[in-house]
C-alpha positions in Angstrom: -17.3 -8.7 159.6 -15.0 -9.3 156.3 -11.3 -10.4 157.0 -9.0 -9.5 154.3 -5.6 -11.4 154.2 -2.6 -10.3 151.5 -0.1 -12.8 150.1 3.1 -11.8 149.3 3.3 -12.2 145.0 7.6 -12.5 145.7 9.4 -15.0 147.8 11.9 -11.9 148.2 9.8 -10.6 151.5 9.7 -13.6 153.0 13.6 -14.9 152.1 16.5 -12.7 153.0 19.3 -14.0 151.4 16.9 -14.2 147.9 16.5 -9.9 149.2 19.8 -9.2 149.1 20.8 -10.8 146.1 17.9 -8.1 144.6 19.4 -5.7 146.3 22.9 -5.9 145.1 21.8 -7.0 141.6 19.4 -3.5 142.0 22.7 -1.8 143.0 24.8 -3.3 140.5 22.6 -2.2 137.8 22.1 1.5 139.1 25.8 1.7 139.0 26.1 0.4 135.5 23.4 3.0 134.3 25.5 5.4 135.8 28.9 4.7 134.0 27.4 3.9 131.2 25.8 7.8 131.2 29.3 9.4 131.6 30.2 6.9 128.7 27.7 8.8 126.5 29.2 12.4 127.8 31.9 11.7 127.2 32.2 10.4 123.6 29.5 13.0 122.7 31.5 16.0 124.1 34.4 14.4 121.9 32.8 13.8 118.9 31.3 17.5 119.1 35.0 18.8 120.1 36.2 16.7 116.7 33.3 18.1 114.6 34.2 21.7 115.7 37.9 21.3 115.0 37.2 20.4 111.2 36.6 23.7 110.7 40.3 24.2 111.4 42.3 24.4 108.4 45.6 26.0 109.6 47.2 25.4 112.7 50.1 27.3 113.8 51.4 27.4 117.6 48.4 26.0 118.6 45.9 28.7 117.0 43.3 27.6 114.4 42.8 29.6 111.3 40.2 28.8 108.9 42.1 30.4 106.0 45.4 31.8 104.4 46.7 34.3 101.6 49.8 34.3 100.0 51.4 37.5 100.5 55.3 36.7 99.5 57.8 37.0 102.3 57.9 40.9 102.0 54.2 41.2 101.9 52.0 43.1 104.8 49.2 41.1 106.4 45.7 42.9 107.4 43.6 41.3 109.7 45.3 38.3 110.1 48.9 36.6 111.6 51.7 36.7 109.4 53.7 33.6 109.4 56.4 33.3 106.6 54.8 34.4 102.9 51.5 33.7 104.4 48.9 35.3 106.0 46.2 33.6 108.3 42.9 34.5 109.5 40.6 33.2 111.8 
């Protein structure tokens, strides 16, 4: 008959206060990895919101137009918003 006897490789199982220290560093770090995720949302979705908006030439009341024509003052606009002697399109 063979006996077979384990020994713990961490003084962790066998010391409690050393376990919780793990524990709390373990938590500590799982909450870092967390914030530091929505970090990387974030900036990303507002680097991609900035990189989209370049493509905005004109703004007027809040509406992005890529382009504009001068029409004069008198002028009529197709396809487009008429502000002044301009006229924008999207």
């Amino acid at each position: 008959m063979y006996a077979c006897t384990v020994v713990a490789s961490s003084t962790a199982v066998d010391d409690p206060q050393q376990a919780r220290r793990l524990g709390k560093a373990s938590m500590g770090l799982s909450i870092a990895g967390i914030v530091v995720t929505v970090l990387v949302i974030v900036i990303f979705v507002a680097v991609t919101r900035s990189a989209a908006s370049s493509s905005c030439n004109y703004t007027k009341y809040g509406t992005c137009y890529s382009s504009r024509t001068y029409i004069g003052y008198s002028g009529t606009c197709y396809n487009g918003v008429k502000y002044g002697s301009y006229c924008y399109y999207i």
